[in-house]
C-alpha positions in Angstrom: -41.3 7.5 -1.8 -41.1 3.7 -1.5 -38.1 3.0 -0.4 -38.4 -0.9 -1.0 -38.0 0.3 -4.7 -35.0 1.6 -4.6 -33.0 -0.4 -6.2 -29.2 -0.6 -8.3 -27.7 -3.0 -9.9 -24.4 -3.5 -10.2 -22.4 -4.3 -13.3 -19.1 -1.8 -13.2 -16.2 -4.7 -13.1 -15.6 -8.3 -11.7 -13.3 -9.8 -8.9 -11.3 -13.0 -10.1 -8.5 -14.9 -8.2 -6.6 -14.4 -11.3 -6.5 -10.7 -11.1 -6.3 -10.8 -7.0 -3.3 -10.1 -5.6 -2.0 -12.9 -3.4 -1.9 -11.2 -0.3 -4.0 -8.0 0.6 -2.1 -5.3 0.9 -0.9 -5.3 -2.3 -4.3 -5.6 -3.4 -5.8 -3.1 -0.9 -3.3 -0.4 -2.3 -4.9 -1.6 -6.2 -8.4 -1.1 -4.9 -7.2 2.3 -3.4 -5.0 4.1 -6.5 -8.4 3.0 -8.5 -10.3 4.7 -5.9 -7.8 8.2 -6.0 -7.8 7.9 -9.6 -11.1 7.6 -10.1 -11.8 11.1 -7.2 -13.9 9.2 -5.5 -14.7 11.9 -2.6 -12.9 11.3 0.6 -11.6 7.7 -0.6 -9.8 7.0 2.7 -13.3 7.9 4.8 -13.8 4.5 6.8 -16.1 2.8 9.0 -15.0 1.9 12.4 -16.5 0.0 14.7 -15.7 -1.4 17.8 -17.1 -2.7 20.6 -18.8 -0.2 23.6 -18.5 -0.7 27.4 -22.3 -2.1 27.2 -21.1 -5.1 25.4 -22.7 -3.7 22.3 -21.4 -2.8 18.8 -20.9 0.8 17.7 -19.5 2.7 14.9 -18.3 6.1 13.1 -16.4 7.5 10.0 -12.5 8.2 10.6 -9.6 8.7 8.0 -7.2 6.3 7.0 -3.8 8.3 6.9 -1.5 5.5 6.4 -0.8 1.8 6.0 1.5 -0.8 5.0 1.9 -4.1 5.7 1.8 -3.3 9.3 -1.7 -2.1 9.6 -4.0 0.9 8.6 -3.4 3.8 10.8 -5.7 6.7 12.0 -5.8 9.6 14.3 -8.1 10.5 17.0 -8.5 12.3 20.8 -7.2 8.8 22.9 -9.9 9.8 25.5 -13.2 9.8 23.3 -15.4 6.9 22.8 -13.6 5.2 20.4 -10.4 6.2 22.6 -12.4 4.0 25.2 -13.7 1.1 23.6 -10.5 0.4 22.2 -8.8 0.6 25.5 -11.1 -2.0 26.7 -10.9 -4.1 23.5 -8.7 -3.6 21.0 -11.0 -6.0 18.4 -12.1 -3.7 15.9 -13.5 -3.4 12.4 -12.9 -0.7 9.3 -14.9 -0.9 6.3 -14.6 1.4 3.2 -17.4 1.5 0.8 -16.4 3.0 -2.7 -20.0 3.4 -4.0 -19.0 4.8 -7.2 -16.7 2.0 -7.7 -19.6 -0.7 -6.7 -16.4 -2.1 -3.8 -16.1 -2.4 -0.2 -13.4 -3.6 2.2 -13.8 -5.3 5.7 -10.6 -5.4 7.6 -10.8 -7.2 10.7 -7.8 -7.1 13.5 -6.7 -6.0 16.6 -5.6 -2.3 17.5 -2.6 -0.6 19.1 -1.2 2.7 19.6 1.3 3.8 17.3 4.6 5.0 19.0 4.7 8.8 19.9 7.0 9.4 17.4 4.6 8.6 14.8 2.4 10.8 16.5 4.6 13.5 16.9 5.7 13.3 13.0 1.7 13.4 11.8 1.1 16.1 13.7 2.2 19.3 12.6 0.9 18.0 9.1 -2.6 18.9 10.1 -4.1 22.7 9.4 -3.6 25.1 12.3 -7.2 24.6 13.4 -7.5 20.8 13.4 -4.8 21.3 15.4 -5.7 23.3 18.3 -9.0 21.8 18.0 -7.7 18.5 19.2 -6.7 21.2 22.4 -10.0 22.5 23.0 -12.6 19.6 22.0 -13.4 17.4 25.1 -14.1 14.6 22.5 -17.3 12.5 23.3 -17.9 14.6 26.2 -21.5 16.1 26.9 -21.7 20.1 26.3 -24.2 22.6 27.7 -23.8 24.4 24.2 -21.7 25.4 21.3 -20.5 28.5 23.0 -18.3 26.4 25.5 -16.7 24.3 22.5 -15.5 28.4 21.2 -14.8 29.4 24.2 -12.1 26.8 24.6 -11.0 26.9 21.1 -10.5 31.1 21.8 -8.5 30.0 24.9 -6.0 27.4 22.9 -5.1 29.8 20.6 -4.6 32.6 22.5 -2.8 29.9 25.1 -0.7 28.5 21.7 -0.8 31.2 19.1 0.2 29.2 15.7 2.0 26.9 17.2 0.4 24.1 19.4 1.8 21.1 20.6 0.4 17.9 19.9 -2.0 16.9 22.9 -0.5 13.8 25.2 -4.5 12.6 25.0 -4.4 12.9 21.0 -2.5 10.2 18.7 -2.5 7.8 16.3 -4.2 4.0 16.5 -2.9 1.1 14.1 -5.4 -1.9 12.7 -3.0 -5.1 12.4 -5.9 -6.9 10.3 -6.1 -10.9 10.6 -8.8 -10.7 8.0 -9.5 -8.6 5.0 -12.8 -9.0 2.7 -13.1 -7.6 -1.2 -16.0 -7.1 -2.0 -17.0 -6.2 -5.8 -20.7 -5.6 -6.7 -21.9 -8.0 -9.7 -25.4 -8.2 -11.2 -28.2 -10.0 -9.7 -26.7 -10.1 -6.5 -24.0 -12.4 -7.0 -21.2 -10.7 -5.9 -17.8 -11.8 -5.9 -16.2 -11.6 -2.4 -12.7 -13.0 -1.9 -11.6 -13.0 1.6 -8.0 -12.9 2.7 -7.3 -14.7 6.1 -3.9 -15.4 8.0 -3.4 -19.1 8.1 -2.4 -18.7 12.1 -2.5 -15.7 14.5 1.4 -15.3 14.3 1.8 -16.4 10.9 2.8 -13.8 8.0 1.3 -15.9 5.1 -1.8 -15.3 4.2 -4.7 -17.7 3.0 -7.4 -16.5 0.4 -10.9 -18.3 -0.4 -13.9 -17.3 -2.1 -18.1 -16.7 -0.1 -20.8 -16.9 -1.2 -22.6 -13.6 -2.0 
């Protein structure tokens, strides 16, 4: 196969200031009732990348599990890669691509830790093994095999039974964006993109302009 020939073009809907929401939160939370109504599957996977100890960019899928107007939040070990680069530079980057909607997101902004409350509360939500997995996974850690990984997993559970506390190394992060792109596919490759940008880094208004494709 030729994969210079692969090709799609895009025609499913349009992106007008009009329609925009002024601010984009409000029209993040549009974009992603369209995006739950419409079962796109796993519509809160996301891109993040941030930046690795080599001075380097790198990247992986996580779940959104909340956001407001204070940020996007989601959940990880605190000691893993990302865990890491974050702790050395909290810049990062999530980007949702909703292929069966023709739309992406870029949301650029600084991380933080949520409080351990917010932790704590998220949680027991998760299913018995996600939980003691975040126990017996070693996140971004090199293993000699799979065995190890259920070896530990066999000694959480018999060390926790059904109900594990959460682990001090595992919580929640929270993107405060500064800059959020919408991006809607058109044809001919003239998308529309409207980016939203605070007008200062302390300021709660938020500016909106249009790029070019």
């Amino acid at each position: 196969m030729d994969i210079t020939l692969l090709r799609q073009e895009y025609a499913r809907a349009t992106l007008n200031e009009a329609d925009a929401a002024t601010e984009p939160f409000a029209q993040f939370s549009k974009w992603f009732d369209e995006a739950l109504k419409s079962q796109v599957p796993v519509p809160n996977a996301m891109t993040l990348a941030t930046i690795a100890d080599s001075g380097g960019p790198t990247a992986r899928v996580v779940l959104l599990k909340e956001f407001d107007t204070q940020g996007f939040v989601f959940f990880t070990n605190y000691d893993s890669r990302k865990g890491r680069d974050l702790a050395r530079n909290p810049r990062a980057v999530l980007l949702f691509f909703w292929a069966e909607l023709e739309r992406q997101v870029r949301i650029e902004g600084t991380v933080s830790k949520v409080s351990e409350a917010e932790s704590d509360a998220y949680y027991p939500t998760r299913p018995l093994g996600s939980r003691l997995g975040a126990w017996a996974s070693p996140q971004s850690a090199v293993l000699p095999d799979r065995a190890v990984l259920e070896q530990r997993l066999a000694e959480m559970t018999q060390r926790f039974g059904d109900n594990p506390p959460r682990p001090p190394h595992w919580g929640g992060y929270r993107l405060a964006p500064d800059s959020v792109e919408f991006w809607q596919g058109r044809t001919s490759r003239l998308h529309d993109r409207l980016r939203y940008h605070r007008n200062a880094p302390d300021s709660v208004a938020w500016a909106r302009e249009r790029l070019a494709p």
